[in-house]
C-alpha positions as a Markdown table, in Angstrom:
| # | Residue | x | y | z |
|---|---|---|---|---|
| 1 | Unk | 44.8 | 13.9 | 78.9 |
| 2 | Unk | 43.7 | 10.4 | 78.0 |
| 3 | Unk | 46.2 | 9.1 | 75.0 |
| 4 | Unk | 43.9 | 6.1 | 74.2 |
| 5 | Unk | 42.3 | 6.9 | 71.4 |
| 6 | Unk | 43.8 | 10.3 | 70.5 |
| 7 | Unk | 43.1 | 11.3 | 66.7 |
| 8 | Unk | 42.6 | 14.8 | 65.1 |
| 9 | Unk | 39.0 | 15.6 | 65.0 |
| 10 | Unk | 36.8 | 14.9 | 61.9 |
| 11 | Unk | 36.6 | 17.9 | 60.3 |
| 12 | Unk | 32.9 | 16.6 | 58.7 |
| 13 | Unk | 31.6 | 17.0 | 62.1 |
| 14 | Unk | 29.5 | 20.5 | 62.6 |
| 15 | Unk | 30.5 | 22.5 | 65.3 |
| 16 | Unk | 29.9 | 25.3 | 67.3 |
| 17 | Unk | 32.2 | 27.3 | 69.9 |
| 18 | Unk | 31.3 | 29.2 | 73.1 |
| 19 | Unk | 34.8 | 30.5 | 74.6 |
| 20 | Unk | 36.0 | 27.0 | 76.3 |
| 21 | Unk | 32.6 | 25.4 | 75.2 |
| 22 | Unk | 31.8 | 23.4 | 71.9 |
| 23 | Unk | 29.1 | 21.3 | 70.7 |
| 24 | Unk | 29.5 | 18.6 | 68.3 |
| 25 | Unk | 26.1 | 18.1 | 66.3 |
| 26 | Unk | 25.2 | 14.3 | 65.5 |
| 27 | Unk | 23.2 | 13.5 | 63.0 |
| 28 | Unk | 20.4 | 15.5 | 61.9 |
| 29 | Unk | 21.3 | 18.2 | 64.4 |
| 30 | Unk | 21.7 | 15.3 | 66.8 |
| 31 | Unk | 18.0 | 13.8 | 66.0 |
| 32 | Unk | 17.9 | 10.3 | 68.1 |
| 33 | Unk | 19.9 | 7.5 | 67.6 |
| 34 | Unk | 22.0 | 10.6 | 67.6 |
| 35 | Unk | 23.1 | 13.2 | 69.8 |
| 36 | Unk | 24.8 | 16.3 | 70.2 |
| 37 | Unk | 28.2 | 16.2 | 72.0 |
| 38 | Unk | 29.3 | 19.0 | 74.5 |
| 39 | Unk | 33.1 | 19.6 | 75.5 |
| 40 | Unk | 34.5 | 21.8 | 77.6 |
| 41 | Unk | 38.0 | 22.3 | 77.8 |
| 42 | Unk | 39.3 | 24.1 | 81.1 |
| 43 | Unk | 43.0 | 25.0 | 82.2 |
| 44 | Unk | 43.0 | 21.9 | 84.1 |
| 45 | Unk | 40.1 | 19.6 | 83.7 |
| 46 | Unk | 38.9 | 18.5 | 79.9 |
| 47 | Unk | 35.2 | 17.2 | 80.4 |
| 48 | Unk | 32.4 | 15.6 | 77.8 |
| 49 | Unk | 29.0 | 16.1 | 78.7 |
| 50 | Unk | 27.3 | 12.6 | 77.9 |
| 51 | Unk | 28.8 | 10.7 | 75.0 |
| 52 | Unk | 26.3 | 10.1 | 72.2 |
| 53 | Unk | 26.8 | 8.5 | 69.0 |
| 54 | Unk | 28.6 | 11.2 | 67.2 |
| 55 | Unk | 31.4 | 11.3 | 70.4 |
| 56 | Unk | 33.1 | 8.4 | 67.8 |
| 57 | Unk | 33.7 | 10.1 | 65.5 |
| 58 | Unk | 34.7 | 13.1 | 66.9 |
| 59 | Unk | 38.4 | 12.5 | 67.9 |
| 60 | Unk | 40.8 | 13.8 | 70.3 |
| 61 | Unk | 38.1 | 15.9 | 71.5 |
| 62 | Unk | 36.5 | 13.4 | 72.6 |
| 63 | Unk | 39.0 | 11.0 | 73.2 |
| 64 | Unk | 41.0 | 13.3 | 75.1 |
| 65 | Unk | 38.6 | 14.0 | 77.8 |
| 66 | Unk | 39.8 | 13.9 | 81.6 |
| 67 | Unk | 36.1 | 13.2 | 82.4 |
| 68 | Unk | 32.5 | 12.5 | 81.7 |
| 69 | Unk | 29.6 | 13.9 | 83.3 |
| 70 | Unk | 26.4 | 12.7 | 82.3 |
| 71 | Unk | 23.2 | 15.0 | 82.4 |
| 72 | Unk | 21.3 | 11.3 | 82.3 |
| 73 | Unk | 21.4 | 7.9 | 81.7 |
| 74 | Unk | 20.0 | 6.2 | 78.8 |
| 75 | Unk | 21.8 | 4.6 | 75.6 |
| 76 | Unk | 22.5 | 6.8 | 73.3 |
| 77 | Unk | 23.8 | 9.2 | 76.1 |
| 78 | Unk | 26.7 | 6.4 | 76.4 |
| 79 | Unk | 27.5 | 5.3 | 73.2 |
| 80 | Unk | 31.2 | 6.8 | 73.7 |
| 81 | Unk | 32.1 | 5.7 | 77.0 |
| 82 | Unk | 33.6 | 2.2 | 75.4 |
| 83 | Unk | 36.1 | 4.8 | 73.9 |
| 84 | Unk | 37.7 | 6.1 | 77.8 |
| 85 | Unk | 38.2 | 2.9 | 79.7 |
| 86 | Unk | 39.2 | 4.2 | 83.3 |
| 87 | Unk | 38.2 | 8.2 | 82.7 |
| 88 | Unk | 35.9 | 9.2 | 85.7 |
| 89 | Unk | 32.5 | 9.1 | 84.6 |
| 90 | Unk | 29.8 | 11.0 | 87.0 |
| 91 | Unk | 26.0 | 10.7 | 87.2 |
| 92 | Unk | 23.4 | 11.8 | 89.5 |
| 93 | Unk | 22.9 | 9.8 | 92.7 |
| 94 | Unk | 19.3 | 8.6 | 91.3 |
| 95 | Unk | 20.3 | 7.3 | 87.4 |
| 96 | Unk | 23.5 | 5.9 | 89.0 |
| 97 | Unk | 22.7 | 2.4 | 89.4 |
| 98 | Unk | 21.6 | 2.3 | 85.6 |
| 99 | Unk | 25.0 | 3.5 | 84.6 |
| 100 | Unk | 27.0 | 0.5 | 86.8 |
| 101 | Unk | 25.1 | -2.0 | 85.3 |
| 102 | Unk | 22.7 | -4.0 | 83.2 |
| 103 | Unk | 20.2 | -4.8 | 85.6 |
| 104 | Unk | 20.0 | -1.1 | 87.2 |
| 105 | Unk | 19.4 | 0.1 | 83.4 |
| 106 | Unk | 16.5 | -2.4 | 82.8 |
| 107 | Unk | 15.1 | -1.7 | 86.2 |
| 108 | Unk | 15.3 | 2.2 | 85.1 |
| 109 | Unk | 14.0 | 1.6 | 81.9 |
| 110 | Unk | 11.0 | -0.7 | 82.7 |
| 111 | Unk | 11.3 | -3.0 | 79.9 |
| 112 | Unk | 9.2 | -5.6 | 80.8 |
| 113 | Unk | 11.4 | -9.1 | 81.5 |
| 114 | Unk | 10.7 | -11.2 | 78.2 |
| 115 | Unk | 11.9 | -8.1 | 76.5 |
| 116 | Unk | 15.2 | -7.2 | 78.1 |
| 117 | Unk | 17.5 | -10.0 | 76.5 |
| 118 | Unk | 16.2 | -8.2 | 72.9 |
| 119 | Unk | 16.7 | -4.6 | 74.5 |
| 120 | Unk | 20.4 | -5.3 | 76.0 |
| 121 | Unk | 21.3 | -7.0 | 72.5 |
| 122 | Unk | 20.2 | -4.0 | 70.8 |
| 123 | Unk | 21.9 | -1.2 | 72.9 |
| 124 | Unk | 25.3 | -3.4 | 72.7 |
| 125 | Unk | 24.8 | -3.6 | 69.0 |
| 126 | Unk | 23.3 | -0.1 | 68.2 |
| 127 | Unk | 25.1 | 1.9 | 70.9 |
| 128 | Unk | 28.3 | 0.1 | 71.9 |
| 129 | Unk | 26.7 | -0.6 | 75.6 |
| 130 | Unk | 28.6 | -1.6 | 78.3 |
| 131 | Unk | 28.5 | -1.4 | 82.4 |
| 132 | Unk | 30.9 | 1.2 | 84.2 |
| 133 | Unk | 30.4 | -0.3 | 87.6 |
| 134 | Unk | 33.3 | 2.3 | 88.3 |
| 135 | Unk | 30.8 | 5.2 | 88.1 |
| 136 | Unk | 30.8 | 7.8 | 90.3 |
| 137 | Unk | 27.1 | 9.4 | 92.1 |
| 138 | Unk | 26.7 | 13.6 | 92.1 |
| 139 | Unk | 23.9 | 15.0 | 94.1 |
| 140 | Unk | 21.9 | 18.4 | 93.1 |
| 141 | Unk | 24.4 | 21.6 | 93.6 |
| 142 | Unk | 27.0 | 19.6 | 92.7 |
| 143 | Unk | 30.7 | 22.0 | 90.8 |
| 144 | Unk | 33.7 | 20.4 | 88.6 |
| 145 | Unk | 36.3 | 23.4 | 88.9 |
| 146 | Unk | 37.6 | 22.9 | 85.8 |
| 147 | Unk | 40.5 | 25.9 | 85.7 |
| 148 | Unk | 39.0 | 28.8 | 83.9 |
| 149 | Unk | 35.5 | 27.7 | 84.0 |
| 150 | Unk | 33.7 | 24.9 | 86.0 |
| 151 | Unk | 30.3 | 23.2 | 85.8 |
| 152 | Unk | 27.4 | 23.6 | 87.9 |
| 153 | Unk | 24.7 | 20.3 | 88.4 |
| 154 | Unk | 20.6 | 21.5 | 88.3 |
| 155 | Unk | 18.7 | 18.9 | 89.1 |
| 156 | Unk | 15.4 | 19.0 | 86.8 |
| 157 | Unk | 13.9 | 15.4 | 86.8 |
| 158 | Unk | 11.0 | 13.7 | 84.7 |
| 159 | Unk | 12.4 | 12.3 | 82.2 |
| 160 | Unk | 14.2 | 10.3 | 84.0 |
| 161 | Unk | 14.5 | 10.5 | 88.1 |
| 162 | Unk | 18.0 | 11.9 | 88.1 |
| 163 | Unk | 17.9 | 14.1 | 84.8 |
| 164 | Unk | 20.0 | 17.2 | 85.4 |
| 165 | Unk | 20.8 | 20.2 | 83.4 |
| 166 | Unk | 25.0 | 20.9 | 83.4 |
| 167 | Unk | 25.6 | 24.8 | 83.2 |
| 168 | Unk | 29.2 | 26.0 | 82.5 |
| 169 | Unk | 30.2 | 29.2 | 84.1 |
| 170 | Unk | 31.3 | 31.7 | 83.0 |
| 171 | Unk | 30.2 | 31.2 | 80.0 |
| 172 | Unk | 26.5 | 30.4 | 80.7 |
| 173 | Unk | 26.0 | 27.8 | 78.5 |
| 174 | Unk | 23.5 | 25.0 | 79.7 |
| 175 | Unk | 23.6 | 21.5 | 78.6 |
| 176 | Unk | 19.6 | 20.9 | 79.0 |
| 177 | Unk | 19.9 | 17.1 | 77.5 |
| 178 | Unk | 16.4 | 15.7 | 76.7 |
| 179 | Unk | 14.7 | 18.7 | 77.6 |
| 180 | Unk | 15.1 | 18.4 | 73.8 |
| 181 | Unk | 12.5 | 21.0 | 72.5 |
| 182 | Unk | 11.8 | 18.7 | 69.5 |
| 183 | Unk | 7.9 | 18.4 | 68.1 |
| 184 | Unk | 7.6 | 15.2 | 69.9 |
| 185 | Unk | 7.5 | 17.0 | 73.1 |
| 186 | Unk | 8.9 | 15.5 | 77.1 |
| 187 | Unk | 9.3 | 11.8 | 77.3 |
| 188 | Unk | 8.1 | 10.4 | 80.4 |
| 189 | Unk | 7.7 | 6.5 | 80.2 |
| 190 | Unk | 10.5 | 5.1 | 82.0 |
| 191 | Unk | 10.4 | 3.3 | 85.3 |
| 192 | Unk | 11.9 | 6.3 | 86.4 |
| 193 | Unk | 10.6 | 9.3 | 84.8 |
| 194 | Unk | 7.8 | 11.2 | 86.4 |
| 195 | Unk | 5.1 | 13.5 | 84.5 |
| 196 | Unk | 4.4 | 15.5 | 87.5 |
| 197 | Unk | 8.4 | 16.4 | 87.8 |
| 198 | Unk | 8.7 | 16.6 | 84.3 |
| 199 | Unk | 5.9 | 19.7 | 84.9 |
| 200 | Unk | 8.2 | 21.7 | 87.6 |
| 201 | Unk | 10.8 | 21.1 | 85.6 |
| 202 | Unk | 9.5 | 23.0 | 82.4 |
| 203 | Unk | 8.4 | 25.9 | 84.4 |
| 204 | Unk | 11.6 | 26.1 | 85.8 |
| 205 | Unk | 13.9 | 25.8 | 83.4 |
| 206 | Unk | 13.4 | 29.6 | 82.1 |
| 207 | Unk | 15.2 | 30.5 | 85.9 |
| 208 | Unk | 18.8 | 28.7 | 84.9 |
| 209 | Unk | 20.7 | 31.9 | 84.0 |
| 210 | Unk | 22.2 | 30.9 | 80.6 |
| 211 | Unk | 23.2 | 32.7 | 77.1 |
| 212 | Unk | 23.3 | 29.4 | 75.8 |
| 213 | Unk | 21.1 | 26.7 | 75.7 |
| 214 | Unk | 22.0 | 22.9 | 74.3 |
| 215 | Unk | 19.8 | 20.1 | 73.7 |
| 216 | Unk | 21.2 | 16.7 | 73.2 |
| 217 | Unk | 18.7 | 16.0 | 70.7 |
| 218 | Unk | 16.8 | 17.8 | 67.0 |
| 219 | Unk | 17.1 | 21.5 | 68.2 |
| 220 | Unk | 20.5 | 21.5 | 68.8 |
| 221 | Unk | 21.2 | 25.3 | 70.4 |
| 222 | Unk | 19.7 | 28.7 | 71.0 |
| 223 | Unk | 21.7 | 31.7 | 71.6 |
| 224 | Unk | 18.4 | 33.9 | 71.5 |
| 225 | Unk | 16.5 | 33.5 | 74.7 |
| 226 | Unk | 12.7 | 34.5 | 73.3 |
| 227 | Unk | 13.7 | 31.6 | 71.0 |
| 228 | Unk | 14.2 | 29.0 | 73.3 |
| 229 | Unk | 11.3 | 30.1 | 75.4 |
| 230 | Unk | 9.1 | 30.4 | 72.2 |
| 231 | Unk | 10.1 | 26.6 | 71.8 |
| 232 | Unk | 9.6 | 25.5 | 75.1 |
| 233 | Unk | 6.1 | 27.1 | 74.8 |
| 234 | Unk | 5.7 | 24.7 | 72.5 |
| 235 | Unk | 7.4 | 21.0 | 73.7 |
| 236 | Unk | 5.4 | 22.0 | 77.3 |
| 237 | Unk | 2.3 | 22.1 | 75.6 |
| 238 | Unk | 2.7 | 18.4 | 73.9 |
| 239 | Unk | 1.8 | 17.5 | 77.8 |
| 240 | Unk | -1.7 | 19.0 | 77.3 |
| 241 | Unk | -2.2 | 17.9 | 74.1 |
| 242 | Unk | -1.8 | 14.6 | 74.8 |
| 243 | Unk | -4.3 | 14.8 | 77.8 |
| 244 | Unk | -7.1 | 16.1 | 75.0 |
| 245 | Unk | -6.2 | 13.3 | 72.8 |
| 246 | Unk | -6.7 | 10.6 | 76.2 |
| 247 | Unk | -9.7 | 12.8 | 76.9 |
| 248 | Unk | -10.9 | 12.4 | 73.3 |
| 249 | Unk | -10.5 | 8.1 | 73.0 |
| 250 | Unk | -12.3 | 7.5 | 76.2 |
| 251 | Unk | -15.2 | 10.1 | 75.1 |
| 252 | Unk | -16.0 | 7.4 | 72.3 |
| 253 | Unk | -15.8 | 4.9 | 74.4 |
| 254 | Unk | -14.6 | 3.3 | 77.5 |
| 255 | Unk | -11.3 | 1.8 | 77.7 |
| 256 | Unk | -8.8 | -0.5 | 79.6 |
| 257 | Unk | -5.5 | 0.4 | 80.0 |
| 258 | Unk | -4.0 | -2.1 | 77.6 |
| 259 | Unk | -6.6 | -0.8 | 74.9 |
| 260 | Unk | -5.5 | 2.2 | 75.3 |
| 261 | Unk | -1.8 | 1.4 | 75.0 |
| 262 | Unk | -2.8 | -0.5 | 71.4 |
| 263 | Unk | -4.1 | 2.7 | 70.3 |
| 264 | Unk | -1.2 | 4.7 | 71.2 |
| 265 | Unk | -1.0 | 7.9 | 72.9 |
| 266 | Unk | 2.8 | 9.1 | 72.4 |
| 267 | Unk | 3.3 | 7.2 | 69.0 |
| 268 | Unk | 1.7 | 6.5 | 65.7 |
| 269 | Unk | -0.9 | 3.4 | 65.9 |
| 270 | Unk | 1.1 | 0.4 | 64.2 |
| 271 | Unk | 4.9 | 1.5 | 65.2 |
| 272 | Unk | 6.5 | -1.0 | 67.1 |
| 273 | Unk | 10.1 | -1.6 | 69.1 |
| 274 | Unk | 11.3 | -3.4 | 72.0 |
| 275 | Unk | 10.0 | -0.8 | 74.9 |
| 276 | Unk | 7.2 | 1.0 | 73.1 |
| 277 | Unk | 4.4 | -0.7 | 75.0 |
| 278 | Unk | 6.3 | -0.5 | 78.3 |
| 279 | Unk | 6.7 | 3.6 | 77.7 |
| 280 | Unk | 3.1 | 3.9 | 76.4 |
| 281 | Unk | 1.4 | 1.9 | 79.3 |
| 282 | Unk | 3.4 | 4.4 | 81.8 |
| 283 | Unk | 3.1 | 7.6 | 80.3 |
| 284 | Unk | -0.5 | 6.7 | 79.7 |
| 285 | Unk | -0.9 | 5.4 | 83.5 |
| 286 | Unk | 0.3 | 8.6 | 84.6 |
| 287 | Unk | -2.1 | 11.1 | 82.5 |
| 288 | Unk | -5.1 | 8.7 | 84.1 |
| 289 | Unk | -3.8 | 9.2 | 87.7 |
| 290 | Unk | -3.6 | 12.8 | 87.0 |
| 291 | Unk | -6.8 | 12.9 | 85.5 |
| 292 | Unk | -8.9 | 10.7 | 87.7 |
| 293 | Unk | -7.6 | 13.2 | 90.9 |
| 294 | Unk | -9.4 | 15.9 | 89.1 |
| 295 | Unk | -12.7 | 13.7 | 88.5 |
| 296 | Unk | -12.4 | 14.0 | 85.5 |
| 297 | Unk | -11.4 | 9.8 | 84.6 |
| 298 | Unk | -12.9 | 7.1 | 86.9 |
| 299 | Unk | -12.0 | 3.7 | 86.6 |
| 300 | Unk | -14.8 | 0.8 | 86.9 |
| 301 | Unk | -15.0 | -2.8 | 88.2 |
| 302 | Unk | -14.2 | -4.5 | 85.0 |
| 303 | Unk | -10.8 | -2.1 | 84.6 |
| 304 | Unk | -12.0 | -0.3 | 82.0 |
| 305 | Unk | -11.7 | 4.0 | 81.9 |
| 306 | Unk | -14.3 | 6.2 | 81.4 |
| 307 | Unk | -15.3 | 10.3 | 81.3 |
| 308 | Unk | -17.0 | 10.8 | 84.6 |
């Protein structure tokens, strides 16, 4: 056990228990800055799934923790790590780089270079950011035998290259991360993340044989399957919807790629941060490509997209 930081939990955090398995809730059932915080405690091994906002104030279940396993890497999936200095920390082979250090996050993000002194001063300020060049790679398959239980490593990718769902066994409760399920539907516009992976990974995520499924963000967890499959019915079909809405600007008229990003296709017109028009030129860039391989888009000399 890691005697760091060791308090009695704050009883003003919600939780919820599933045998060796809880789930801390963050704020707003863990909407972002937020997150929800997973622990599992085995004979042997005590492990945190991610460490978002809430993991501070948490306590000894937290700070306690033997290791850390993240299902991703972004910043408010590492706003606890400050708090276990020299506790393994794990990630998939393909986000590992952006968990060792500053320059492999901006390259993973995308943030465009006259934004990523404002971005890295904002995760350090707003997410207690900091480099764990110590960090460890998993591949795809990959078990933590934990005494009791253990956790198994899916790899489902698109939102970012190395996203992975973290099942515990035997108690079949999946850590799905930003698979999140909210009503804003898959994020996709990192350097990294991939709308056509994000696809194969929605229609596979019904095969992961869970009882319990946990998102890191707004939904928080299902215990009733239809229920979770009801509401990924729903965040899947954002995808689509956002097509029709691309579909629908360049029907009144035809557009570049940077007109299109002003008008906004994952955001309301007008709301503005540091890597907004970085996400919204690659998710956008990536419902063209789809759509001009199906004829549908074509691009002309002057740059500008338009309905064939």
């Amino acid at each position: 056990m890691n005697p760091n930081h060791a308090r009695e939990t704050d009883a003003e955090t919600p939780r919820a228990d599933f045998g060796r398995v809880s789930v801390f809730f963050g704020d707003k059932n863990g909407k972002y800055p937020d997150g929800n915080q997973v622990v599992v405690r085995g004979t042997d091994t005590h492990v945190v799934f991610d460490s978002p906002p809430v993991a501070n104030r948490i306590g000894a279940d937290f700070d306690n923790a033997d290791l850390v396993v993240l299902g991703h890497v972004h910043e408010d999936h590492m706003a606890g790590l400050h708090r276990l200095p020299g506790i393994p920390v794990h990630a998939h082979e393909a986000d590992l780089e952006a968990v060792r250090s500053w320059p492999g996050l901006a390259r993973h993000y995308g943030v465009s270079a006259h934004r990523q002194a404002a971005m890295r001063s904002k995760i350090e300020r707003d997410f207690n950011y900091q480099e764990r060049p110590d960090a460890i790679g998993y591949r795809d398959g990959a078990v933590w035998e934990l005494g009791g239980s253990r956790v198994r490593a899916i790899h489902m990718p698109g939102h970012t290259s190395g996203h992975t769902v973290l099942l515990v066994e035997p108690e079949g409760v999946a850590f799905i991360g930003d698979i999140d399920l909210s009503g804003f539907g898959p994020y996709y516009g990192d350097a990294t993340s991939s709308l056509t992976d994000f696809r194969a990974t929605l229609a596979r995520l019904p095969q992961i044989p869970a009882r319990v499924w946990v998102t890191s963000h707004h939904r928080g967890v299902y215990t009733d399957r239809q229920a979770m499959l009801d509401a990924l019915a729903l965040f899947s079909a954002k995808i689509d919807e956002r097509e029709a809405k691309l579909i629908a600007m360049l029907a009144e008229q035809a557009r570049t790629l940077p007109e299109l990003v002003a008008c906004r296709l994952l955001y309301p017109p007008g709301y503005e941060e540091i890597w907004i028009d970085d996400a919204e030129r690659r998710s956008i860039s990536q419902h063209l490509d789809e759509l001009t391989a199906r004829g549908v888009v074509a691009e002309d000399d002057e740059h500008r997209y338009r309905l064939r």
